[in-house]
C-alpha positions, 0 to 999 in steps of 0.5 A: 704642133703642141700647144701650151695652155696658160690661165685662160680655160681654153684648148685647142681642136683636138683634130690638132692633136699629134699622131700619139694624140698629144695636143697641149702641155701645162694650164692647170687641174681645176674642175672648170678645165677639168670638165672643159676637157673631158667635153671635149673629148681631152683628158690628162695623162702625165706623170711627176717627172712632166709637166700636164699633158693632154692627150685626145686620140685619133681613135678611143677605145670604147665599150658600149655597154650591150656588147661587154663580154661576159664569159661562163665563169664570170656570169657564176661569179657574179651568181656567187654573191663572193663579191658587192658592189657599191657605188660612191662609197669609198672614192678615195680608196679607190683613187688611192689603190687605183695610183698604185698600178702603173697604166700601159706604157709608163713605170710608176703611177700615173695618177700623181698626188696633185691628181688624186686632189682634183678627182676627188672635188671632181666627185664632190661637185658630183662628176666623178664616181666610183664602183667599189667591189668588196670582199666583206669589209675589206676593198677588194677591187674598183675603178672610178671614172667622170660622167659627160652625160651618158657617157662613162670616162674610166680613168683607172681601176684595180683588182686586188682578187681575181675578177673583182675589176670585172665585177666593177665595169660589168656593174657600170655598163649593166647600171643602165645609165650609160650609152658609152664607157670610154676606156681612153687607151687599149688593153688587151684586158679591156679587150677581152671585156669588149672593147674596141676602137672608134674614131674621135669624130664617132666619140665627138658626135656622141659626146656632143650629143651629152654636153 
């Protein structure tokens, strides 16, 4: 059963949530339901065509800081100093080039422009963040993502140069203040970087223990 959420800041169990992990249509994105949400272990993921859809998965893909894979070349990269790194400086570009990469499983962006609005008052009520990689002063790769205690949510990153999104999680997991980074959905990208599947009950106990 799918629930439809209406004004009250409310969302069903997510053990409720179907096979594909769909639980609720509609409610709105206002940071108050957003960050309910995202307690909760329940995020949105829709695209212009479809009403909000929230989506809790029987199993995340997660990566736990210590266990990211870092390989020969990358480790040379990063010596390199070919890129910087910085943390909340350009949250709108990064959302903005992030929308123009189309997730696993749909053709066009999922990041719609009603989204972009309710992530960035996520990031100036401090709970979302960003890691820009830059080139120079030309934005070269990044991702962005909203913090539930030491927990990490990423919701999407980009790469303009080779390796450049690389430099941005190895970033967040090495910056110490994370025991979790949830990449949500597998990729066999993320895959590769150490990513692996949990249950929700092992994402609850974690997230409840950072509420």
């Amino acid at each position: 059963m799918i629930f439809r959420l209406d004004e009250r800041l409310i969302f069903p169990n997510p053990e409720l949530a179907e096979p594909d992990g769909l639980l609720a249509v509609g409610g709105d994105l206002s940071a108050n339901r957003l960050m309910l949400a995202y307690r909760h272990g329940i995020f949105p993921w829709y695209s212009d065509e479809t009403p909000i859809l929230w989506y809790s998965p029987h199993e995340r893909f997660v990566l736990y800081p210590d266990e990211v894979k870092i390989s020969k070349s990358m480790r040379q990269v990063l010596r390199s100093a070919r890129f910087t790194v910085t943390v909340n400086q350009s949250f709108a570009q990064v959302i903005e080039a992030c929308s123009a990469v189309p997730r696993d499983g749909q053709d066009g962006t999922w990041i719609t422009e009603d989204m972009k609005q309710a992530y960035i008052t996520l990031h100036q009520l401090g709970y979302a963040h960003s890691y820009e990689v830059w080139t120079g002063k030309e934005l070269v790769g990044g991702l962005y993502g909203v913090q539930v205690g030491r927990v990490f949510c990423g919701e999407s990153m980009f790469s303009k140069q080779s390796n450049a999104s690389k430099a941005a999680l190895i970033t967040v997991c090495q910056s110490g203040l994370y025991d979790l980074i949830d990449c949500q959905l597998h990729t066999e990208y993320l895959e590769s970087m150490g990513s692996r599947h949990i249950s929700r009950q092992t994402y609850m106990q974690v997230l409840e223990a950072n509420a």
